[in-house]
KOLZA-690562 format. One record per residue (C-alpha): residue in one letter; x, y, z. Coordinates in Angstrom, 1 decimal, always signed. Layout:
N
ATOM   r     east    north       up
ATOM   A        X        Y        Z
...
***
This chain:
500
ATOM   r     east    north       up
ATOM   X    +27.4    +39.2     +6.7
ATOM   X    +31.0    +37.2     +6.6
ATOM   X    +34.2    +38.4     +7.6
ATOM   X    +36.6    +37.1     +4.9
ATOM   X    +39.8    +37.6     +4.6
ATOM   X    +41.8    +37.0     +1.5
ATOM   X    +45.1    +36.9     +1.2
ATOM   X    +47.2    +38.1     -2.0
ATOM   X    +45.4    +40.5     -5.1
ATOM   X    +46.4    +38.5     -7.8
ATOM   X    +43.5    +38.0    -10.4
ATOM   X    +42.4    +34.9     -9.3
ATOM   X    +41.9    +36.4     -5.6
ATOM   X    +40.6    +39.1     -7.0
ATOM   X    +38.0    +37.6     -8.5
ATOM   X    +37.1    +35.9     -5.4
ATOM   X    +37.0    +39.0     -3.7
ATOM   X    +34.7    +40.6     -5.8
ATOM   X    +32.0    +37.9     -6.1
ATOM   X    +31.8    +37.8     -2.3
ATOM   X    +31.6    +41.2     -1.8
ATOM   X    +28.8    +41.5     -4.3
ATOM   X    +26.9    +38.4     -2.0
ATOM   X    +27.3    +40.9     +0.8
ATOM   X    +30.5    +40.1     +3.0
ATOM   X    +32.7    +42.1     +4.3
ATOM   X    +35.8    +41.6     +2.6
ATOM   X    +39.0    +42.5     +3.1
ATOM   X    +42.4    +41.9     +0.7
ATOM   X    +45.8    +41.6     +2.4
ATOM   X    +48.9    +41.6     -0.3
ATOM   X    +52.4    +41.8     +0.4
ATOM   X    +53.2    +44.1     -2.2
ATOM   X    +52.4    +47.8     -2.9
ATOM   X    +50.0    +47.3     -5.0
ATOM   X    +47.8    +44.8     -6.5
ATOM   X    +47.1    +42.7    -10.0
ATOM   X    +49.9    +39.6     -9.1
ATOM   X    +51.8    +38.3    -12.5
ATOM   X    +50.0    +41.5    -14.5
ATOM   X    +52.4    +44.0    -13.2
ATOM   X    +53.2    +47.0    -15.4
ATOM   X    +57.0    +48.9    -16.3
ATOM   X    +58.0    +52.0    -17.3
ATOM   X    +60.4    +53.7    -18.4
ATOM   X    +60.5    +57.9    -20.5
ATOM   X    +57.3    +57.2    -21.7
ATOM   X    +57.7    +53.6    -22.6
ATOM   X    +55.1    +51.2    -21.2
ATOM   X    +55.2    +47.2    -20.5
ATOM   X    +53.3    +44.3    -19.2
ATOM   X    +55.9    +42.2    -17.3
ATOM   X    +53.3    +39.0    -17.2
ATOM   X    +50.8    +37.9    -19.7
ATOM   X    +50.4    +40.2    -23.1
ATOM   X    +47.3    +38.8    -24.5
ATOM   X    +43.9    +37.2    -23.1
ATOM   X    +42.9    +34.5    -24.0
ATOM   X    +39.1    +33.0    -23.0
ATOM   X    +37.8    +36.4    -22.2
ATOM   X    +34.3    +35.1    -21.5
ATOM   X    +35.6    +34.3    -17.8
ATOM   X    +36.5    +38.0    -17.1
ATOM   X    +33.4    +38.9    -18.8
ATOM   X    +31.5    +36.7    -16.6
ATOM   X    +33.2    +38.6    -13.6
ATOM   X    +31.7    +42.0    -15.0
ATOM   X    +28.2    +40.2    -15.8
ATOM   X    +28.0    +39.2    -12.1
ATOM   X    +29.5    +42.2     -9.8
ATOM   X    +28.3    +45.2    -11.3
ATOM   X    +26.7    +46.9    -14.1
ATOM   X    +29.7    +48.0    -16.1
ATOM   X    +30.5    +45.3    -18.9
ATOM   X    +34.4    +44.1    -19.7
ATOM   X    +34.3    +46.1    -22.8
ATOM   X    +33.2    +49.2    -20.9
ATOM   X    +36.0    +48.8    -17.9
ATOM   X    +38.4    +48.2    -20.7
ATOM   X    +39.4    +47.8    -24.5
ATOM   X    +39.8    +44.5    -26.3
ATOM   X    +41.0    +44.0    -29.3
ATOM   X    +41.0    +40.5    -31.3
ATOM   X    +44.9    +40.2    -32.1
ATOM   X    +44.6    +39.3    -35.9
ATOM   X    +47.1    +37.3    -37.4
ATOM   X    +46.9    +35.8    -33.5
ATOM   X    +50.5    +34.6    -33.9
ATOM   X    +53.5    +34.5    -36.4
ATOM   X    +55.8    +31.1    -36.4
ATOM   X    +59.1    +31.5    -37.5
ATOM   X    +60.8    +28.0    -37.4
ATOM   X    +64.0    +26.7    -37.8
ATOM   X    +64.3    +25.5    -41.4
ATOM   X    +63.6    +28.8    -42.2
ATOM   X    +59.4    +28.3    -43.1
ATOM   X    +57.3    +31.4    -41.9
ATOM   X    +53.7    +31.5    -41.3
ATOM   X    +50.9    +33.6    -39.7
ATOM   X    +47.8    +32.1    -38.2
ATOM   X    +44.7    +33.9    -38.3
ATOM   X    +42.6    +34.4    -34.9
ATOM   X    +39.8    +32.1    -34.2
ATOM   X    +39.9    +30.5    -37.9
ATOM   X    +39.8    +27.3    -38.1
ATOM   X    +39.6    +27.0    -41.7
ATOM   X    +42.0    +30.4    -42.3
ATOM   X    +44.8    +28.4    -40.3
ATOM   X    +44.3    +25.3    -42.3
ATOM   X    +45.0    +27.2    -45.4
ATOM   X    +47.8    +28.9    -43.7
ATOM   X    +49.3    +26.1    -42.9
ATOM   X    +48.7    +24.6    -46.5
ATOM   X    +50.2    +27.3    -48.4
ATOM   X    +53.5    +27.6    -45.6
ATOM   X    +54.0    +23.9    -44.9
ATOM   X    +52.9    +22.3    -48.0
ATOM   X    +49.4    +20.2    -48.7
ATOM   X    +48.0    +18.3    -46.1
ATOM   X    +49.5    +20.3    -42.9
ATOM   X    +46.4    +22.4    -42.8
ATOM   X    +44.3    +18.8    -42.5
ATOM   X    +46.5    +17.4    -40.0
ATOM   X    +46.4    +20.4    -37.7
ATOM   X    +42.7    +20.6    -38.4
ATOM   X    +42.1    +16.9    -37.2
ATOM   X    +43.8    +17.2    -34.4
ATOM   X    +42.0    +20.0    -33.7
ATOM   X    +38.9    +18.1    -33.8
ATOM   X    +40.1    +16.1    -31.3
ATOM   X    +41.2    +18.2    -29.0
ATOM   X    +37.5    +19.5    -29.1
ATOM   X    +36.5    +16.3    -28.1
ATOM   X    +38.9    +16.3    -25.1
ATOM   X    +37.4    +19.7    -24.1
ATOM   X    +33.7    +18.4    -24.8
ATOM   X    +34.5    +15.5    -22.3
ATOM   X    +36.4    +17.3    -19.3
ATOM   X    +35.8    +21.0    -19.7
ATOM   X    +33.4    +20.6    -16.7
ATOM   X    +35.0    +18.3    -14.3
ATOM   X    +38.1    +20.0    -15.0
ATOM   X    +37.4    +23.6    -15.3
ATOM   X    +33.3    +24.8    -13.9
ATOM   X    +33.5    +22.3    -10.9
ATOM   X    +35.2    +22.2     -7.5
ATOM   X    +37.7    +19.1     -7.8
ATOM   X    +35.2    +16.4     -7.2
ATOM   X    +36.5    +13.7     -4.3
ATOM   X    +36.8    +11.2     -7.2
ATOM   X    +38.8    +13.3     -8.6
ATOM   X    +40.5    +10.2    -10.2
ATOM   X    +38.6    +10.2    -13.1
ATOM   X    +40.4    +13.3    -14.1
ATOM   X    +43.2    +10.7    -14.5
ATOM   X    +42.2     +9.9    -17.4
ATOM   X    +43.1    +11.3    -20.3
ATOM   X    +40.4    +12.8    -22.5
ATOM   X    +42.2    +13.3    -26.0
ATOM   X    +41.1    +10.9    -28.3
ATOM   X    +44.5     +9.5    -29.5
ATOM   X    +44.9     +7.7    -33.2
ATOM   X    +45.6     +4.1    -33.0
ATOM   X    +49.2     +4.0    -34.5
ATOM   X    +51.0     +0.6    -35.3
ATOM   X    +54.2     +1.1    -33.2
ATOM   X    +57.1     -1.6    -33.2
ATOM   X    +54.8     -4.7    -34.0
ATOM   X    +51.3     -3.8    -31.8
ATOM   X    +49.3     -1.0    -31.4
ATOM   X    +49.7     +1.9    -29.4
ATOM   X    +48.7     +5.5    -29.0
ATOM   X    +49.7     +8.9    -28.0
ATOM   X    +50.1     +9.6    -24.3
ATOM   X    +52.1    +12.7    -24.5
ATOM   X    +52.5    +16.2    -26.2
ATOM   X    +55.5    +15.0    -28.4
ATOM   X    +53.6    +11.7    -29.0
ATOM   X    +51.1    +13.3    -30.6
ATOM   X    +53.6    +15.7    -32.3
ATOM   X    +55.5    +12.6    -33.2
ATOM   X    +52.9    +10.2    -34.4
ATOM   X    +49.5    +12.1    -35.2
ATOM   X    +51.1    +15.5    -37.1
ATOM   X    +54.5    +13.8    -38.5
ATOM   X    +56.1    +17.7    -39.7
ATOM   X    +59.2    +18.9    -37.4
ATOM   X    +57.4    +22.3    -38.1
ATOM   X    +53.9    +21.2    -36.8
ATOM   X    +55.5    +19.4    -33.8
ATOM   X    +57.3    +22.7    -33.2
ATOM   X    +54.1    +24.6    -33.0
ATOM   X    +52.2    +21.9    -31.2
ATOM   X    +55.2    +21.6    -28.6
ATOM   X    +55.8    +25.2    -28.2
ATOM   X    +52.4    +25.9    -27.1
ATOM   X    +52.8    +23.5    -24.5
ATOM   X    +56.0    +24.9    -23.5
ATOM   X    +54.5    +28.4    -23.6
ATOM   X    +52.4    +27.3    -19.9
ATOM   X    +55.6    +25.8    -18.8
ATOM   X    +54.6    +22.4    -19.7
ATOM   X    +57.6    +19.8    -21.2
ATOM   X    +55.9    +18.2    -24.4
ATOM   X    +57.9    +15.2    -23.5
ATOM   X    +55.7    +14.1    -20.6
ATOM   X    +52.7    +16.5    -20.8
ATOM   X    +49.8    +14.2    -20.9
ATOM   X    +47.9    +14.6    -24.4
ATOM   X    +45.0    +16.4    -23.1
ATOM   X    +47.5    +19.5    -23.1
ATOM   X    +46.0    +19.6    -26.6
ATOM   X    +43.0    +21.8    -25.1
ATOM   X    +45.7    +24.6    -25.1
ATOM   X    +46.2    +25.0    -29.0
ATOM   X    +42.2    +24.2    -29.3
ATOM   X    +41.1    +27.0    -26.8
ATOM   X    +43.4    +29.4    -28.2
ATOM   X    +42.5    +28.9    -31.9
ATOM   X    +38.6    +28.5    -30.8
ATOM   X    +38.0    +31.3    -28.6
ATOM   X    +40.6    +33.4    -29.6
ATOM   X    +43.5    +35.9    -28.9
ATOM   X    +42.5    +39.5    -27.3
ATOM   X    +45.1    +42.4    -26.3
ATOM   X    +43.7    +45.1    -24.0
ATOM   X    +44.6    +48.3    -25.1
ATOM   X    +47.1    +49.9    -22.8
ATOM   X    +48.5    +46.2    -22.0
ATOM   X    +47.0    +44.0    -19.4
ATOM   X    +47.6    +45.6    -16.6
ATOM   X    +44.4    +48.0    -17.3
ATOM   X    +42.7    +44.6    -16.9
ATOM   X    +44.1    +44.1    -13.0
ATOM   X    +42.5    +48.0    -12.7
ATOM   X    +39.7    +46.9    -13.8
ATOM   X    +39.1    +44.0    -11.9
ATOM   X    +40.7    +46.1     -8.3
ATOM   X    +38.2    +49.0     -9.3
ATOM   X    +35.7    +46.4     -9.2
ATOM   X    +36.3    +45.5     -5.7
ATOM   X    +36.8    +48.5     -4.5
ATOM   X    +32.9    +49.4     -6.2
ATOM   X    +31.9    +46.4     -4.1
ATOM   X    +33.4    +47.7     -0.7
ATOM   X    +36.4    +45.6     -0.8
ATOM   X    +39.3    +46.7     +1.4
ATOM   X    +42.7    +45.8     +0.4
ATOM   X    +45.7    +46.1     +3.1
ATOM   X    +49.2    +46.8     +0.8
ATOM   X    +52.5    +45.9     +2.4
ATOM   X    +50.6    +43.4     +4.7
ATOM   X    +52.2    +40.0     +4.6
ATOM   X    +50.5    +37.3     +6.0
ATOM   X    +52.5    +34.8     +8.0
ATOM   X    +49.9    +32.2     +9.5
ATOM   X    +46.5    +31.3     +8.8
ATOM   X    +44.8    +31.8    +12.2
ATOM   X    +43.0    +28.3    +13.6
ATOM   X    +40.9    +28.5    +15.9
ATOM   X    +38.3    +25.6    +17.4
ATOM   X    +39.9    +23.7    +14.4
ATOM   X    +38.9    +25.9    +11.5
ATOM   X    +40.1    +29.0     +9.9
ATOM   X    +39.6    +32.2    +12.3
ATOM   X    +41.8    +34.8    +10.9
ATOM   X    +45.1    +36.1     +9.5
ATOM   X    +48.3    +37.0    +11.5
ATOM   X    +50.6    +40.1     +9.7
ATOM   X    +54.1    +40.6    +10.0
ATOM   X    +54.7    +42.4    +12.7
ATOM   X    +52.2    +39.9    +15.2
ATOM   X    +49.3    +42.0    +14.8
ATOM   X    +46.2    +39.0    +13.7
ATOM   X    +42.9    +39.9    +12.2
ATOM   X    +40.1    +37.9    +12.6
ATOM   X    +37.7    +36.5     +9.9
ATOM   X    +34.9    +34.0     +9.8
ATOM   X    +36.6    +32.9     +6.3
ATOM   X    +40.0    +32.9     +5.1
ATOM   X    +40.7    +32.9     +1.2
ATOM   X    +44.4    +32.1     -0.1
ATOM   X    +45.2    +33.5     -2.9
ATOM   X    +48.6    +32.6     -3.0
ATOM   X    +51.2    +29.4     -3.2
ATOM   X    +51.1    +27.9     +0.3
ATOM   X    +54.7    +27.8     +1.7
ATOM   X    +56.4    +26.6     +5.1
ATOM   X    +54.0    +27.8     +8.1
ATOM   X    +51.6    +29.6     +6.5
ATOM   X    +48.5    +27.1     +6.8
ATOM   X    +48.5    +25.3     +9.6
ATOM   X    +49.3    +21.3     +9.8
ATOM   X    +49.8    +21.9     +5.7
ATOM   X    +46.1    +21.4     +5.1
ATOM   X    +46.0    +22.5     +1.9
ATOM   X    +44.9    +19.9     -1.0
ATOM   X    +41.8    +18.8     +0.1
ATOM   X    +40.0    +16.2     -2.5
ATOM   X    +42.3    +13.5     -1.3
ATOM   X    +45.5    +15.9     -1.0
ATOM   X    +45.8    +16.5     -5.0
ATOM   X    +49.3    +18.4     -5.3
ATOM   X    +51.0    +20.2     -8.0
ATOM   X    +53.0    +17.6     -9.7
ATOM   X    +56.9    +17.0     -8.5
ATOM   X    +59.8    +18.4    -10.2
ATOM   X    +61.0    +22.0    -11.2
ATOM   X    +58.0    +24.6    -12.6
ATOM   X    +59.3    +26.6    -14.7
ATOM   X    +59.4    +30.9    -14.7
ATOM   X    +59.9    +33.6    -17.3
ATOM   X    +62.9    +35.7    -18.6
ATOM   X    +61.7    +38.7    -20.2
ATOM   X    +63.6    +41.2    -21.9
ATOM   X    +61.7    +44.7    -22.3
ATOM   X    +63.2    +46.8    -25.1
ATOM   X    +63.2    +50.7    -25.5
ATOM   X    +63.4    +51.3    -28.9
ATOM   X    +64.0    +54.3    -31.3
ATOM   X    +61.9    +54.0    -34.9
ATOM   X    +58.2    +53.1    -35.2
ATOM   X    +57.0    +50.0    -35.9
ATOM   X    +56.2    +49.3    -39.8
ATOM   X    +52.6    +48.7    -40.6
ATOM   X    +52.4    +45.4    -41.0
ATOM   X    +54.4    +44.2    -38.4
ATOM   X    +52.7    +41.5    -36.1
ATOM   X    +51.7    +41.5    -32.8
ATOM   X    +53.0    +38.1    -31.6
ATOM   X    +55.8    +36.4    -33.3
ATOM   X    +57.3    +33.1    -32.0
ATOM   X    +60.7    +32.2    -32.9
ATOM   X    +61.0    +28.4    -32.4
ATOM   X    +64.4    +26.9    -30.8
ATOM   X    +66.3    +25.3    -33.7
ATOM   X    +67.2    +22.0    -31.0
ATOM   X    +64.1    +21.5    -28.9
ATOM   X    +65.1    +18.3    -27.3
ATOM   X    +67.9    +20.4    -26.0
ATOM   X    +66.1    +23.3    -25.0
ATOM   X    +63.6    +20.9    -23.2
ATOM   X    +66.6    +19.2    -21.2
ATOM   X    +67.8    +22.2    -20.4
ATOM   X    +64.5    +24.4    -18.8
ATOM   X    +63.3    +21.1    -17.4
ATOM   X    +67.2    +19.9    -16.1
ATOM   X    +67.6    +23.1    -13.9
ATOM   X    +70.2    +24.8    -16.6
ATOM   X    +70.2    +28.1    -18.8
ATOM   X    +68.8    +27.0    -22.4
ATOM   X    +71.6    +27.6    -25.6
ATOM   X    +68.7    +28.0    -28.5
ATOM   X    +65.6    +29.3    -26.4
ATOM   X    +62.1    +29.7    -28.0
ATOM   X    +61.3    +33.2    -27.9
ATOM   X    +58.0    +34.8    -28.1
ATOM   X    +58.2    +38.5    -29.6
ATOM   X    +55.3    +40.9    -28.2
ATOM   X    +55.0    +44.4    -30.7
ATOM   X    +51.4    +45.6    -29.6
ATOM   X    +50.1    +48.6    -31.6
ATOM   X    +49.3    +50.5    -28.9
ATOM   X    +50.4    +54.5    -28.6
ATOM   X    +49.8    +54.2    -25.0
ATOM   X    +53.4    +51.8    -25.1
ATOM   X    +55.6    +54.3    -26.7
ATOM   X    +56.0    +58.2    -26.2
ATOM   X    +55.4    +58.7    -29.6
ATOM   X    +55.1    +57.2    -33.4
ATOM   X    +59.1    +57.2    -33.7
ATOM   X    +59.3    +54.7    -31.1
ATOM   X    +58.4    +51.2    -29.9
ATOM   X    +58.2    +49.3    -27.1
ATOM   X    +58.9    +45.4    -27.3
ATOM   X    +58.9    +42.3    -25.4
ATOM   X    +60.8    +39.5    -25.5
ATOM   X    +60.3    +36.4    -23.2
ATOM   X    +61.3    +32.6    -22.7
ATOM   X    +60.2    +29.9    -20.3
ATOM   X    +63.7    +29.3    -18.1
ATOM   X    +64.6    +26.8    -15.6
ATOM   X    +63.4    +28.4    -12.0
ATOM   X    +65.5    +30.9     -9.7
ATOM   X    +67.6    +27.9     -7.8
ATOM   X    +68.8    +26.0    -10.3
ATOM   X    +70.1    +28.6    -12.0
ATOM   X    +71.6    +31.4    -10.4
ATOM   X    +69.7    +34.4    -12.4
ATOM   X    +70.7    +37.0     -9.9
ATOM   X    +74.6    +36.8    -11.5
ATOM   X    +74.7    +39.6    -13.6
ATOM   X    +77.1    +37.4    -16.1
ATOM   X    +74.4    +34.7    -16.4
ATOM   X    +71.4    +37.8    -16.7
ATOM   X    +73.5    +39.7    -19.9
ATOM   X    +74.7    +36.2    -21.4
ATOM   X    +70.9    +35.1    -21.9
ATOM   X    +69.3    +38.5    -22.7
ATOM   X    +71.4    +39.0    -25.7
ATOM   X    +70.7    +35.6    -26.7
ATOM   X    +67.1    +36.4    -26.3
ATOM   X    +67.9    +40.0    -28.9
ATOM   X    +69.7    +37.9    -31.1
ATOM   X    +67.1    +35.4    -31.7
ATOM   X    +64.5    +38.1    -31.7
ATOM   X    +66.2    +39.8    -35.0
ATOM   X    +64.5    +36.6    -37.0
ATOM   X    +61.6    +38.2    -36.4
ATOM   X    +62.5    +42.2    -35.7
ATOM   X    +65.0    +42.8    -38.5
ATOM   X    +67.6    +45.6    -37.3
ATOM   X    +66.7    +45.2    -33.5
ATOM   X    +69.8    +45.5    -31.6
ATOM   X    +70.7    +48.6    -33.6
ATOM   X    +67.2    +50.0    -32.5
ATOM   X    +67.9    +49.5    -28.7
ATOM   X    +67.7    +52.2    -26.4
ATOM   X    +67.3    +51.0    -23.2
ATOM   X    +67.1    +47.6    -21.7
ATOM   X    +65.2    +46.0    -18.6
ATOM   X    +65.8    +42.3    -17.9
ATOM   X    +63.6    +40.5    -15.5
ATOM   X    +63.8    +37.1    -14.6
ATOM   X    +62.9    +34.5    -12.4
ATOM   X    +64.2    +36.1     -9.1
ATOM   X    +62.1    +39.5     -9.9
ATOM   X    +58.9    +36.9    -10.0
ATOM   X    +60.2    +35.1     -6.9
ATOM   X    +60.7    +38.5     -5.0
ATOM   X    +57.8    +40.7     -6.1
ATOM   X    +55.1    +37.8     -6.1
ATOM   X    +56.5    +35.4     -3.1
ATOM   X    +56.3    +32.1     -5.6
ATOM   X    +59.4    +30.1     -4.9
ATOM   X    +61.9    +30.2     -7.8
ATOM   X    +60.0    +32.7     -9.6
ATOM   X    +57.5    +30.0    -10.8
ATOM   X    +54.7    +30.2    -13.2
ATOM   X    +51.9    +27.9    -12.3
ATOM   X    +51.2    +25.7    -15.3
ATOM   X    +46.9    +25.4    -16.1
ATOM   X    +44.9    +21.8    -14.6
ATOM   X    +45.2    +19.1    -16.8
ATOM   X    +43.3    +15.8    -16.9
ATOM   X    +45.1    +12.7    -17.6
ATOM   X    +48.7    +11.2    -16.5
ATOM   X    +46.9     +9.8    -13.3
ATOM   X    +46.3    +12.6    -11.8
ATOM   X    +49.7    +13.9    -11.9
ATOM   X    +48.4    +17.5    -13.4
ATOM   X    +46.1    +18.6    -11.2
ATOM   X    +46.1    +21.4     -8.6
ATOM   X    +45.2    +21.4     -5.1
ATOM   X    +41.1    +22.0     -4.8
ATOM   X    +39.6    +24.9     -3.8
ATOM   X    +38.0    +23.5     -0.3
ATOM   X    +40.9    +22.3     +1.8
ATOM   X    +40.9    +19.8     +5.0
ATOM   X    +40.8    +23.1     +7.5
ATOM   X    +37.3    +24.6     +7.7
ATOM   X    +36.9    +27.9     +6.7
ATOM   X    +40.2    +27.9     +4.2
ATOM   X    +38.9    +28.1     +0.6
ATOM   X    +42.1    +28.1     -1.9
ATOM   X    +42.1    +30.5     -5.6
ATOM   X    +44.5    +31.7     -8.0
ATOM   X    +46.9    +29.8    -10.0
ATOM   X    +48.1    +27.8     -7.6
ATOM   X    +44.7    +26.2     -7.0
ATOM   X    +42.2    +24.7     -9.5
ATOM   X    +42.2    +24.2    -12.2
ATOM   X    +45.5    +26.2    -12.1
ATOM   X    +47.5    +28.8    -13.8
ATOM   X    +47.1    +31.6    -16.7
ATOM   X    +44.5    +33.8    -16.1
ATOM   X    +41.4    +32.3    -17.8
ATOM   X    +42.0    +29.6    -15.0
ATOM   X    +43.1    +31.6    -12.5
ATOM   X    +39.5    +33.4    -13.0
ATOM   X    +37.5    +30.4    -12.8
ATOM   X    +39.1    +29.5     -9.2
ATOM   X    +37.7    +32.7     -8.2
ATOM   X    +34.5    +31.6     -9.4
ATOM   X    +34.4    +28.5     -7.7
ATOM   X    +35.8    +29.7     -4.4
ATOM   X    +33.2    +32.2     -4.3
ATOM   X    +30.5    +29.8     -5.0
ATOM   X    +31.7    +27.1     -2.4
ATOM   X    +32.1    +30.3     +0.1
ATOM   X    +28.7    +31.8     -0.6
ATOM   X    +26.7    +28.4     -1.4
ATOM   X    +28.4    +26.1     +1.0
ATOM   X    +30.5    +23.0     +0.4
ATOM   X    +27.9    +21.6     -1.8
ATOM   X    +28.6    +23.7     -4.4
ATOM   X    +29.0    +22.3     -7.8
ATOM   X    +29.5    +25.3    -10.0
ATOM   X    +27.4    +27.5    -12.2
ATOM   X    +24.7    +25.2    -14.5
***
C-alpha cells in the first residue's frame, strides 16, 4: 500500500484520489481552502442558491466512469441529471433568435433553417461532420492517453479543412474564425461557432481548427444540469473518496514538493510541518517554488501556451417573480463587435459589448420559493492583472453592462433585482490559488503543439500532475480524464497507456 499525497480537491484531483484509493493506497488530500470541489463552488444568499463555476455537464460518461470504477452507487444514484432541452438559446446581434435542441443533430439543422434561412442548417451540419472526423482521428492520443513522448504529432491539426480558393491559390482553414469565415460564410453561424470557442477561453482568431471538437461534443453527447447545481456533483465525487478512506486536510497549503533521493518524497505545509508520501499528486497550477527545479512538463516540457488565459465575471442575481414556463435554461447573447470584444479579453482590457451567457435552471432547490428566481450571468474577461477587477468602479461599470445585455434575453430584469453578487477574476485567483483568476482552456491538437498541457508524468519521480492544468486540460470532462490517467500511470506504472 502507497502513501500518496495529493495536493488540491478540485475534480480533477478528486478523481485521482478516488481511483487510488479504490486500488488500495492510502490517500490523503491536502487543499488550501475550507472545503473542497475547486472551480464548482456554491453561493448563497436568503434562500437563493448558485454555482459560481460551471452550470451544466457536458460528457457525463467520464463522471459516470468515475462511479462505474470506485464503488457501487451509479452517477445517477449520487446525483440528478437532467438533459437541458433546448441545450442553448442564441440571441445575435442583427436581431435573429434561435434555440438548439440537445444532442440533435438533425433538430439543430432545422433550427437553424427555419432561424437563419435555407442552407444554415447544412452548413453547420457539415461542419459537424467534420469535426467528427477530427474527434475520430485524435480523441485517443489527445484525450484516453498519457501525452505520448512524440507528442508532436498532436501538432497536427486533425479538422479536415475545405480547400478554399483564396487570393489566386488554394488554401484552407487553420483557425476558429477561418473556418467561421470561409467554411460557414453567415456572421450569425460564425458568432455561434466563435462563441463556443470563446466560451473555454479560447480566441477564435488563433485557435487552431481542431477547436471544432468543442461544438461537436457538445451537440453529440449533450448538455446535462444536475439538479441542485453542480456543486452536488463535487459532493458527490468528495463522498466518494471519503467511501474509499480518503483523507482530506482543509486549510493546508502546500508550499514545496518534498525531494528526496531525486524523486518525490512528500509535501511541506505552511507552517514547516512536511508529510511524507511515496507519491505526490498535483492537483493544482504549479507556481514559483512549489515543485522543485520546475520539473513539471514532462513529454519534452509541453507548456500551456504563452500569453494571457482568460477568467470569468459572473454576476449572480436575486430576483423577485418566478420564472415563466417556457423560459430557457441557457441563453447566449452574442457581442454585437466580436473583433472588438476579442481585442479586448485577449489585449489585457475590460470588453465594451461582452458575450453573455444567461443561466435560468428550473430548479426549486435555487430559489426560496415559486415567486422567485435565481440567475446567472457570466463573461470570459481579460485575467486579474491586466485589469484591475478589485476597483469597485471597474466591478459596478461591467456588471451592469453584463444586466443590461442580459435584458435581450430576460425581459424586465433589472426591475426584478433584488440583490446582487459580483465575482470576478480576483475571487477565482484568491479562493482557488490560479494566477489572475485563470480558467484553464481544454487540450487541443494542432498549431504545433502550441495547445497542449503539461503531461501527467513529469521529469521528478514520483510527481504525477491532474486537473485542468494538466492533460488534456481544462472543463471538467477533461479535468476527469486527467484523473483517470494519473491514477492509471500511478497504479499501473509509467507504461500506462490508458483504458482499451
Amino acid at each position: 500500500m502507497a502513501r500518496i499525497a495529493v495536493i488540491g480537491a478540485g475534480t480533477g484531483a478528486m478523481a485521482a484520489a478516488a481511483r487510488l484509493g479504490v486500488a488500495g493506497n492510502k490517500v490523503t488530500v491536502y487543499e488550501r481552502s475550507a472545503s473542497y470541489g475547486g472551480s464548482l463552488g456554491r453561493h448563497e444568499h436568503e434562500g437563493f442558491v448558485f454555482d459560481t463555476g460551471p452550470g451544466l455537464l457536458h460528457l457525463p460518461a467520464v463522471q459516470r466512469d468515475l462511479f462505474v470504477k470506485t464503488g457501487k452507487e451509479s452517477l445517477e444514484q449520487s446525483v440528478t441529471l437532467t438533459q437541458v432541452d433546448p441545450a442553448s438559446r442564441h440571441l445575435f446581434a442583427d436581431g435573429t433568435a434561435v434555440s438548439l435542441p440537445n444532442a440533435s443533430r438533425a433538430g439543430v439543422a432545422s433550427a437553424l433553417d427555419a432561424a437563419l434561412g435555407a442552407g444554415a442548417g447544412e452548413r453547420w451540419t457539415g461542419f459537424l461532420e467534420r469535426a467528427r472526423d477530427a474527434w475520430d482521428r485524435s480523441r485517443r492520443p489527445l484525450l484516453e492517453e498519457p501525452l505520448r513522448a512524440d507528442h508532436q504529432v498532436l501538432g497536427r491539426d486533425p479538422y479536415p479543412a475545405l480547400r478554399q480558393r483564396r487570393l489566386l491559390r488554394t488554401r484552407q482553414a487553420a483557425t476558429v474564425a477561418e473556418i467561421s469565415a470561409w467554411e460557414l460564410a453567415d456572421a450569425r453561424l460564425a458568432a455561434l461557432l466563435d462563441g463556443y470557442a470563446l466560451s473555454y477561453g479560447l480566441d477564435p482568431r488563433t485557435a487552431p481548427a481542431s477547436a471544432a471538437l468543442l461544438p461537436y461534443m457538445e451537440q453529440t453527447f449533450g448538455s446535462w444540469y444536475v439538479l441542485g447545481g453542480l456543486r452536488e456533483l463535487a459532493r458527490a465525487v468528495y463522498e466518494r473518496c471519503v467511501a474509499r478512506r480518503v483523507e482530506f486536510v482543509f486549510g493546508a497549503e502546500v508550499v514545496r514538493v518534498v525531494e528526496k533521493d531525486g524523486r518525490a518524497a512528500g509535501v511541506e505545509l505552511a507552517g514547516g510541518a512536511v508529510a511524507e508520501a511515496d507519491r505526490v499528486v498535483l492537483g493544482v497550477r504549479p507556481h514559483a517554488g512549489l515543485v522543485p527545479g520546475g520539473q513539471v512538463g514532462g513529454a519534452d516540457d509541453v507548456t500551456v501556451r504563452a500569453g494571457s488565459v482568460p477568467g470569468r465575471f459572473v454576476v449572480l442575481l436575486s430576483l423577485r417573480g418566478g420564472r415563466e414556463a417556457d423560459a430557457v435554461h441557457r441563453t447566449v447573447v452574442h457581442s454585437a463587435d466580436a473583433a472588438a470584444e476579442q481585442e479586448a479579453v485577449f489585449g489585457g482590457r475590460v470588453a465594451a459589448h461582452p458575450t453573455v451567457t444567461v443561466l435560468r435552471p428550473d430548479d426549486p432547490a435555487t430559489r426560496p420559493d415559486d415567486a422567485h428566481e435565481a440567475v446567472t450571468l457570466s463573461a470570459v474577461v481579460a485575467p486579474q492583472g491586466p485589469v484591475d477587477w478589485t476597483d469597485p468602479a471597474v466591478r459596478q461599470r461591467f456588471a451592469d453592462v453584463l444586466v443590461e445585455r442580459a435584458e435581450a434575453a430576460v425581459p424586465g430584469l433589472r426591475e426584478r433585482i433584488l440583490h446582487t453578487e459580483v465575482r470576478t477574476p480576483a475571487e477565482t485567483e484568491a479562493e482557488t490559488g490560479a494566477e489572475g483568476g485563470a480558467v484553464p482552456p481544454p487540450a487541443l491538437a494542432g498549431a504545433q503543439g502550441a495547445y497542449l498541457h503539461p503531461g501527467n508524468l513529469t521529469r521528478l519521480p514520483g510527481l504525477y500532475v491532474a486537473g485542468g492544468w494538466s492533460h488534456p486540460g481544462g472543463g471538467l470532462a477533461h479535468a476527469g480524464m486527467s484523473g483517470t490517467l494519473v491514477a492509471g500511470l500511478v497504479v499501473e506504472g509509467d507504461g500506462f497507456r490508458g483504458s482499451q
